[in-house]
C-alpha positions in Angstrom: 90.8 -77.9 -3.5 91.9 -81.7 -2.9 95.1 -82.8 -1.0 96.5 -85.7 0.7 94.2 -86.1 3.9 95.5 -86.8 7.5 94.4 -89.4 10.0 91.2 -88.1 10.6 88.8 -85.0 9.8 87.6 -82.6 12.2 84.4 -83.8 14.4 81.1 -81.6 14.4 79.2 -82.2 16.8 76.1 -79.8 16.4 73.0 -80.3 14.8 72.4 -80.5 11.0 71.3 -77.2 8.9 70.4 -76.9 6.0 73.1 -77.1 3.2 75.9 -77.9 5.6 77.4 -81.0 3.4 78.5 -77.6 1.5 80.5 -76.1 3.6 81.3 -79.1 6.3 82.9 -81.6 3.5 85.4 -84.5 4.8 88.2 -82.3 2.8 87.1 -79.4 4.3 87.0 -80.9 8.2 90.5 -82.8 7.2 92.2 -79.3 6.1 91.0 -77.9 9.5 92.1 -81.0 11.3 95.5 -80.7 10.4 95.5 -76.7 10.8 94.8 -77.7 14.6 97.2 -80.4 15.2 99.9 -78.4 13.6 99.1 -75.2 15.2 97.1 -75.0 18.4 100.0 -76.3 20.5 101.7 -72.9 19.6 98.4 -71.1 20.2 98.0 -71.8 23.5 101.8 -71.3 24.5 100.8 -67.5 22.8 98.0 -67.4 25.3 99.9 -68.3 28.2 102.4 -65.2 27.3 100.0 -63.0 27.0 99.2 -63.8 31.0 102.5 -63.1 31.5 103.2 -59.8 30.0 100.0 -58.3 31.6 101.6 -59.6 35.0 104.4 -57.7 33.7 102.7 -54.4 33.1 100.7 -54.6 36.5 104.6 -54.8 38.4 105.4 -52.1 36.4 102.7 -50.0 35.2 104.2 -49.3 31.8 104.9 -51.0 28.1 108.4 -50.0 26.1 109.6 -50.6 22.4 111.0 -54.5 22.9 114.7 -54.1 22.9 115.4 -57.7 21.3 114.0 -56.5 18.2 115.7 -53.3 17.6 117.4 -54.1 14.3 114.3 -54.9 13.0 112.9 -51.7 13.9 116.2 -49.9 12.3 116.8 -52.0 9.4 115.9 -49.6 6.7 115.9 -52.3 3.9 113.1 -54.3 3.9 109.3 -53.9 2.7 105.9 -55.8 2.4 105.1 -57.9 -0.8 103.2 -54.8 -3.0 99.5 -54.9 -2.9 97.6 -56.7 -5.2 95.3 -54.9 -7.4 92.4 -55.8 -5.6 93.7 -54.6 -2.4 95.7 -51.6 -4.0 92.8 -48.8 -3.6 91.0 -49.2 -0.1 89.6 -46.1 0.6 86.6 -47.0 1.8 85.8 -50.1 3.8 82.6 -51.0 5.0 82.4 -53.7 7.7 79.6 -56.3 9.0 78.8 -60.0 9.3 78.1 -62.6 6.6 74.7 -62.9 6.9 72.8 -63.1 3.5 71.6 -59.6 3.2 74.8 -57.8 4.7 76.8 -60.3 2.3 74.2 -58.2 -0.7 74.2 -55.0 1.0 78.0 -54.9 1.4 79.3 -56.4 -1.8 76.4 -53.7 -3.6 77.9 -50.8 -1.2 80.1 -49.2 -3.4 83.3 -49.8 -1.0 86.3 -50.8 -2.4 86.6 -54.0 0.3 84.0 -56.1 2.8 85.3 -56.9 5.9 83.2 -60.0 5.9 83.2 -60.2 9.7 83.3 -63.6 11.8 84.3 -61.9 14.8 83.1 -58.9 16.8 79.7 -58.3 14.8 79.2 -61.8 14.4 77.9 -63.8 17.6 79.2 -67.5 17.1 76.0 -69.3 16.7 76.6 -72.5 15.0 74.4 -71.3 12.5 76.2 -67.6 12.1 79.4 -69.9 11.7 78.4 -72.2 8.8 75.8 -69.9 7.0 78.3 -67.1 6.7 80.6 -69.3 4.7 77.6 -70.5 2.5 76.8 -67.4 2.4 80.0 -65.7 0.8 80.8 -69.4 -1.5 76.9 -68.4 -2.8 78.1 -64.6 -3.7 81.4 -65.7 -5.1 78.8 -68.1 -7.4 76.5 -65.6 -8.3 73.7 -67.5 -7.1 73.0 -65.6 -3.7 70.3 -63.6 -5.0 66.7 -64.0 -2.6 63.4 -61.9 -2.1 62.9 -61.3 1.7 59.8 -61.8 3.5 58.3 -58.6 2.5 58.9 -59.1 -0.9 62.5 -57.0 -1.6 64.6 -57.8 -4.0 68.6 -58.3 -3.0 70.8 -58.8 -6.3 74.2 -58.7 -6.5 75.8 -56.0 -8.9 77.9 -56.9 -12.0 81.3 -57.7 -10.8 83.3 -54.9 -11.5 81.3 -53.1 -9.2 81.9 -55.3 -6.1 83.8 -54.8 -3.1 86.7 -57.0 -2.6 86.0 -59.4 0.3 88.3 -59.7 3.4 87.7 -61.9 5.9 88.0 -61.3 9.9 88.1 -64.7 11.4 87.6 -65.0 15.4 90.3 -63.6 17.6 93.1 -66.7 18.9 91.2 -66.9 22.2 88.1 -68.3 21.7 87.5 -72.3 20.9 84.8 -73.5 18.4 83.2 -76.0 21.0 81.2 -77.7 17.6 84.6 -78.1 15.9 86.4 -81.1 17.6 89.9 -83.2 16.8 91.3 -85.8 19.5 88.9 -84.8 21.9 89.5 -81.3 21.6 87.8 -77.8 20.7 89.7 -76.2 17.5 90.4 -72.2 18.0 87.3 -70.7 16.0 89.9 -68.5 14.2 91.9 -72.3 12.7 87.7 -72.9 11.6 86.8 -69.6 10.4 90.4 -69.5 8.3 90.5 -72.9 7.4 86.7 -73.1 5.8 86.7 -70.0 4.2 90.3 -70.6 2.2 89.8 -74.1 1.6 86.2 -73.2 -0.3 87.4 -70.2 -2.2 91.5 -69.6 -2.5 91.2 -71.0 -5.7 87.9 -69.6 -6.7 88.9 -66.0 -6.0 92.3 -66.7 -7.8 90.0 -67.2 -10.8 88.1 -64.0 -10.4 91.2 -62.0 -10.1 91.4 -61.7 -6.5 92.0 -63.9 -3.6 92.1 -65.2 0.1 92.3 -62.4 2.0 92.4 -61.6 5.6 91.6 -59.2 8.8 93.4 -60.4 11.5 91.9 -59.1 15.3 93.3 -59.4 18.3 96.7 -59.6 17.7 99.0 -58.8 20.8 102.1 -59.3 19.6 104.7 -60.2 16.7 104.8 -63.5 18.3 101.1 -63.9 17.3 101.8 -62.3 13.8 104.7 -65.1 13.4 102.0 -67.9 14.5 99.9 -66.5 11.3 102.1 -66.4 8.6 103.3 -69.7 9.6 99.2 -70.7 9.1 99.3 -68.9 5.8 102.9 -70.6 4.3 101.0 -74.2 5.4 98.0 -73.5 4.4 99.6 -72.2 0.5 101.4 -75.2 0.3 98.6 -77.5 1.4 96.5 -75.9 -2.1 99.5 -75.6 -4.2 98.9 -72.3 -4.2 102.4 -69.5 -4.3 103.8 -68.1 -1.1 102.1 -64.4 -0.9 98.4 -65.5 -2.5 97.4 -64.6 1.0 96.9 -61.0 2.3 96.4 -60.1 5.3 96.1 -56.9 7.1 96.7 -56.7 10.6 93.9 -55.1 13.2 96.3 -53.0 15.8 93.4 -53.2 18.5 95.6 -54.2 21.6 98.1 -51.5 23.5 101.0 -54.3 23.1 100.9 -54.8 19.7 101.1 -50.8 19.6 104.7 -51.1 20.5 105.6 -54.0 17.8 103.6 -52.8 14.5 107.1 -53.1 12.7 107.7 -56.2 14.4 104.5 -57.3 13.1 104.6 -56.0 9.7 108.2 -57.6 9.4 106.7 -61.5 10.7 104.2 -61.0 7.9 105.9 -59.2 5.2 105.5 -61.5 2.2 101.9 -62.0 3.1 101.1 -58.4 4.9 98.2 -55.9 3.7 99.0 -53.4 6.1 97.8 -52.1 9.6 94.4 -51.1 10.6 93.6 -48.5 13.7 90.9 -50.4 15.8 89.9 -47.6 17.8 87.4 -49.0 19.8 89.5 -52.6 20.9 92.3 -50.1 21.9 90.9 -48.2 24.2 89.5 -51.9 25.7 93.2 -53.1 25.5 94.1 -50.1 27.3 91.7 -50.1 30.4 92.0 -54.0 30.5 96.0 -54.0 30.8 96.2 -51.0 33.2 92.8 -51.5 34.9 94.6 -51.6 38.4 97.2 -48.4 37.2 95.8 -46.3 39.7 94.1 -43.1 38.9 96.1 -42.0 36.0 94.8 -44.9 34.0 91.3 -44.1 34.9 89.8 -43.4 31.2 86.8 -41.3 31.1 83.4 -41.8 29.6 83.9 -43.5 26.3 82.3 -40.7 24.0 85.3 -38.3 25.5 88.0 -40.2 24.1 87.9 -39.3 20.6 90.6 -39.1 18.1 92.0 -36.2 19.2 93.1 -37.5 22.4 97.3 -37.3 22.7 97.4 -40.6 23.3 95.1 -41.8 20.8 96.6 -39.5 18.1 100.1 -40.5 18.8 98.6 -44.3 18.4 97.4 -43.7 15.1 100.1 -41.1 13.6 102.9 -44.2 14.6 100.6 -46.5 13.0 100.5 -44.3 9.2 104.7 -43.4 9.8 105.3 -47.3 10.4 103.2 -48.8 7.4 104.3 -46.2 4.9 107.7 -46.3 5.9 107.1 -50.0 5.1 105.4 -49.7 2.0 101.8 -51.2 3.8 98.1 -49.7 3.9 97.1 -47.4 6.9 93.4 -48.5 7.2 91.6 -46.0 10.0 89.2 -46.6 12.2 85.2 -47.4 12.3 82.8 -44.5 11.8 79.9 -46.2 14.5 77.6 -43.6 13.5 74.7 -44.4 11.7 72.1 -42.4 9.6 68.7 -42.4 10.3 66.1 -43.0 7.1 63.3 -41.5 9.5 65.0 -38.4 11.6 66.7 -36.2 9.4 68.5 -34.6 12.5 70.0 -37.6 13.4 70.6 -38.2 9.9 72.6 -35.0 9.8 74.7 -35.2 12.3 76.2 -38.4 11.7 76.9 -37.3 8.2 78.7 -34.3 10.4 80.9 -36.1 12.5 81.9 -39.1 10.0 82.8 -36.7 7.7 85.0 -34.9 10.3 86.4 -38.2 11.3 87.2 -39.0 7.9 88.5 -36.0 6.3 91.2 -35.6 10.0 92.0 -39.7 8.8 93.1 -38.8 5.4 94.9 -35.4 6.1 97.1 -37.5 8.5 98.0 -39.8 5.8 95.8 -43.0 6.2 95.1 -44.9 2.6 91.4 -45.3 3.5 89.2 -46.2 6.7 85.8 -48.2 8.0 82.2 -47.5 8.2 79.4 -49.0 9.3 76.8 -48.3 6.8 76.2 -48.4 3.5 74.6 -44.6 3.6 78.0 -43.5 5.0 80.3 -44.9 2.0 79.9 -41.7 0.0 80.8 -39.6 3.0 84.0 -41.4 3.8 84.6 -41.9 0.1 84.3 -38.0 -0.7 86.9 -37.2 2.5 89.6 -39.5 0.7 89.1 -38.4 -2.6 89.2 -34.6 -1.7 93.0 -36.2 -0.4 94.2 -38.6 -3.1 92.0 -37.5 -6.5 93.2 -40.5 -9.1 95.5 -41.9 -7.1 95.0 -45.3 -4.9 97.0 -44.6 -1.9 99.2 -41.9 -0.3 102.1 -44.3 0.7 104.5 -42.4 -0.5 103.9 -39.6 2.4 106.1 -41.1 4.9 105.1 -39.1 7.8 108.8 -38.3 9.3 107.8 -35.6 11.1 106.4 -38.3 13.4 108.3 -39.2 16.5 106.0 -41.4 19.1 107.5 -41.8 22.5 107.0 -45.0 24.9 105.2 -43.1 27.0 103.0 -41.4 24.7 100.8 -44.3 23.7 100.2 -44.7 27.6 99.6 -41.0 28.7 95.6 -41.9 29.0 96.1 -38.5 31.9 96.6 -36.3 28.9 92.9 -36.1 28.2 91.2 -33.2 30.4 87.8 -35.6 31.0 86.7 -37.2 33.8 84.2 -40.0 34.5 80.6 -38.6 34.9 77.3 -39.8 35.9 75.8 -40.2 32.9 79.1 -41.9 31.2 78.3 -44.4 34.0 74.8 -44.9 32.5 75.5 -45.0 29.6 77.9 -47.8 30.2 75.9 -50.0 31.8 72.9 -49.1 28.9 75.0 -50.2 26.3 76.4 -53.5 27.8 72.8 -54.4 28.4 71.5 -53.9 25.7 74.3 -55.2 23.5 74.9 -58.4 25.5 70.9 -59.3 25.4 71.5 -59.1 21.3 74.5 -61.3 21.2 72.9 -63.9 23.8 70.0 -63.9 20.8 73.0 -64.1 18.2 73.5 -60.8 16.8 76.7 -59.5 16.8 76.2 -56.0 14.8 73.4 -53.9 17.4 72.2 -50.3 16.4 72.2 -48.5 19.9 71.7 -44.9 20.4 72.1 -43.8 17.1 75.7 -46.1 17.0 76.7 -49.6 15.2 77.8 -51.3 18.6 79.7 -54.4 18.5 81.4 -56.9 21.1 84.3 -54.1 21.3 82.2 -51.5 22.2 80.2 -53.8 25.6 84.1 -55.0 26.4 84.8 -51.2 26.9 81.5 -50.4 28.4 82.0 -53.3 31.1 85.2 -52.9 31.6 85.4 -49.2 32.7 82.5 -50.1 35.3 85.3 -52.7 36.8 88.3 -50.0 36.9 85.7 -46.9 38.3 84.6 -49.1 40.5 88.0 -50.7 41.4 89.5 -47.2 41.3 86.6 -45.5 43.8 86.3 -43.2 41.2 84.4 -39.7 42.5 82.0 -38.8 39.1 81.2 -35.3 38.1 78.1 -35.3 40.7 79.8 -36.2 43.8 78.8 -39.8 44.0 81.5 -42.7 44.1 81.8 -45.4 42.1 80.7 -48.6 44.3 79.5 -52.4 43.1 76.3 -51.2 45.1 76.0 -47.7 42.7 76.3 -50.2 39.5 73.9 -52.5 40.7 71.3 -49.8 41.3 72.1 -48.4 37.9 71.6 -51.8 36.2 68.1 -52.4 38.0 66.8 -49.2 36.7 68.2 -49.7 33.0 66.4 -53.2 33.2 63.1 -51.8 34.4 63.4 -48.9 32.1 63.6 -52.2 29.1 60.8 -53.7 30.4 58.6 -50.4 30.7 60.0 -49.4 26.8 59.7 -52.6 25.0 56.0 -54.2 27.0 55.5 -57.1 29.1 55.6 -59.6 26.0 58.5 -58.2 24.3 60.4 -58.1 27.0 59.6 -61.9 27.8 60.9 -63.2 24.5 64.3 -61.7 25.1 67.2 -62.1 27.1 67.5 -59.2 29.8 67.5 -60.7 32.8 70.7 -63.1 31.7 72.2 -60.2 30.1 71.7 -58.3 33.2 73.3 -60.5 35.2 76.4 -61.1 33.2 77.0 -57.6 32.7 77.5 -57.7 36.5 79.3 -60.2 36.5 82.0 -59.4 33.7 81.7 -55.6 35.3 82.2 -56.2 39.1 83.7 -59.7 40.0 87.4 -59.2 41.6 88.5 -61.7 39.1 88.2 -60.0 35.6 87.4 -62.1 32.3 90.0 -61.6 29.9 86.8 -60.8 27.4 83.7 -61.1 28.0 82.5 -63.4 25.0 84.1 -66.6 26.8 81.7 -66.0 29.6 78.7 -65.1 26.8 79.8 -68.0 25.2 78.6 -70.1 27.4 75.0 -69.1 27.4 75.1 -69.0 23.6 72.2 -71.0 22.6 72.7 -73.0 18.9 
């Protein structure tokens, strides 16, 4: 792609690797330069707002429909832009970072679409940044093909049998601290976007697809607006039509719950559809009403399933809306994973993602996420028992629907409670998944789940509200900073017993230890938990 270049390209200052001049090309760093100076100003007024509104919700203790945008809400006239063929069956999606043998892996799966994954299984290493582009320009040439050390072979399938790739750049609040322009760090989502369409819009155009996106994070249509004004520049900047982009929105956060027609409506020429990011919700959720009193207190994270009120009345809204707008409803992630080597465990994830899946597709979603390869058939066979031949089920509008203000926020409708062992498990699971992502993994197998930064944001953060809250747990003991940092010292020596004296050197408890703590118990909570992480991100 060539175009008129402004004042200056983008600065990197990180070391060299290997192949770089590929990816980092003066073009390249010029397109991103002028994605920042156009479009981080608005960015950071976005982030201020969000401060705002969760100032609002802690006055109030409660989120409505927005009033201002009502008409949009009752306008019965418009749609989306129709899918394009390679986004019009989505039954199955499998998700994971760009790493070379996920890129094979995935792309071989047998899913109808990639989420390629810069975000939440991806730890931004300098290296997880750059390679992953290289890594999908090499698939999209054919020529990413390698033996590992062991001898394996990874080869890519003919193309017909691919899986259409959509990217999920980083969320709007995190800076690329390698990427600079005037002085200043571009947002990693302007680098992840910018590289990745400036490299391949045109390319994928000539393999009958095209640049298409996941957005996360997203809080509000405010946000949405800020994207499709990213995607109009960015078309115009390639010579490329309004609507080559795609994007389907993550619903992940309990404000953007409330404006998903809003949302759909800011992005309608270039919008996918809607996707239900279970695990990010129920963050979103404890994050914005962490000081709620006790009928925000969320239980152990393995109670909340599905079937919770407030979680089905979250993702029945989220099918009525995009149907009713002619979009995708994309469900949630299946985090179980099969085991090769236990058949019992293998067995029983096969049980519940099938569950999961089969309850997705009778309440009208189009298709939803795994985690693993193994699990593709499983999800595939619970959509195809639904649709048979056909690529979607848009045209079930779901009108017996009727969601309530209050129903996305009646967390008190579960019948759980905090327990002990949710408490440990917590505190397991943040440990252990922080020490990966300090090492630069982003995707961690953990207990028999695929845990990503989603899953350690929920972890840590219902610590902070039991122990804000004084919760009482199912064995009479109260939640206290001094309880959570008795728990933690076990967990750590329980590590260091498990993995040996020299394994446990060569990783990164102790820090992880410590910023789980920190994240968990400081009166001052971290929006998320990778801007702290970020920090002690090494490369």
């Amino acid at each position: 792609m060539s175009a008129p270049a402004p004042s200056s390209p983008a600065t990197v200052t990180a070391r060299p690797l290997e192949r770089q001049e590929e990816v980092l090309t003066r073009p390249a760093l010029a397109f991103v330069a002028e994605l920042h100076r156009r479009f981080t100003p608005r960015r950071d007024e976005l982030l201020a707002r969000r401060a705002g509104r969760r100032a609002e919700i802690a006055r109030t203790g409660r989120l409505d429909f927005l009033p201002g945008t009502a008409a949009v809400r009752e306008d019965p006239s418009w749609r989306v832009a129709p899918a394009p063929p390679a986004l019009e069956d989505r039954r199955v999606e499998i998700t994971g970072p760009t790493d070379r043998k996920m890129t094979v892996n995935a792309l071989n799966s047998g899913a109808r679409v990639w989420l390629a994954d810069f975000e939440d299984a991806s730890a931004p290493t300098w290296e997880n940044v750059v390679l992953g582009q290289l890594n999908l320009i090499d698939a999209f040439e054919r020529r990413i093909d390698f033996a590992d050390a062991r001898g394996k072979r990874y080869a890519l399938r003919p193309a017909e049998e691919l899986a259409t790739v959509v990217v999920r750049p980083r969320g709007w609040h995190l800076d690329e601290r390698h990427v600079t322009v005037d002085g200043r760090a571009v947002p990693g989502a302007l680098v992840d976007f910018g590289l990745y369409f400036f490299h391949n819009a045109h390319r994928l155009i000539a393999l009958g697809k095209g640049p298409y996106f996941y957005l996360p994070k997203t809080e509000s249509h405010l946000e949405a607006r800020l994207w499709n004004d990213v995607f109009v520049f960015a078309q115009e900047y390639a010579g490329l039509p309004r609507g080559t982009v795609r994007a389907t929105v993550l619903i992940e956060t309990i404000t953007a719950a409330y404006e998903m027609e809003e949302i759909l409506y800011e992005l309608r020429e270039h919008a996918s559809g809607l996707n239900a990011g279970r695990w990010d919700y129920l963050f979103s959720i404890i994050k914005n009403f962490r000081d709620g009193g006790p009928r925000f207190v969320l239980p152990d994270r393995n109670a909340v399933t599905m079937t919770a009120p407030f979680m089905r009345a979250y993702t029945e809204l989220l099918v009525r809306t995009c149907h009713k707008r002619g979009a995708h409803a994309i469900g949630g992630m299946a985090a179980f994973i099969p085991s090769r080597k236990d058949p019992a465990v293998n067995e029983a994830a096969f049980e519940k993602v099938g569950a999961d899946k089969d309850r997705e597709a009778r309440d009208g979603f189009d298709g939803s996420w795994v985690a693993h390869p193994d699990l593709v058939p499983v999800a595939c066979a619970s959509f195809d028992a639904v649709l048979g031949d056909r690529p979607h089920q848009k045209d079930r509008l779901r009108e017996d629907v009727d969601v309530t203000a209050d129903q996305l926020i009646a967390v008190d409708s579960l019948d759980a409670r905090p327990t002990s062992a949710g408490l440990r498990n917590a505190v397991a699971v943040g440990t252990r998944y922080i020490e990966a992502w300090l090492r630069g993994l982003g995707a961690v197998a953990i207990f028999n789940l695929m845990e990503d930064a989603a899953t350690a944001e929920i972890s840590r953060s219902q610590i902070w509200q039991w122990t804000a809250a004084g919760v009482v747990l199912d064995d009479g003991e109260k939640v206290t900073a001094g309880l959570v940092r008795a728990v933690a010292a076990e967990e750590l020596a329980a590590i260091r017993s498990e993995l040996g004296e020299e394994a446990y050197a060569a990783g990164r408890w102790q820090q992880a230890h410590d910023l789980l703590l920190k994240v968990a118990l400081d009166e001052d909570y971290a929006e998320f938990l990778t801007l702290p992480a970020y920090e002690l991100l090494t490369g």
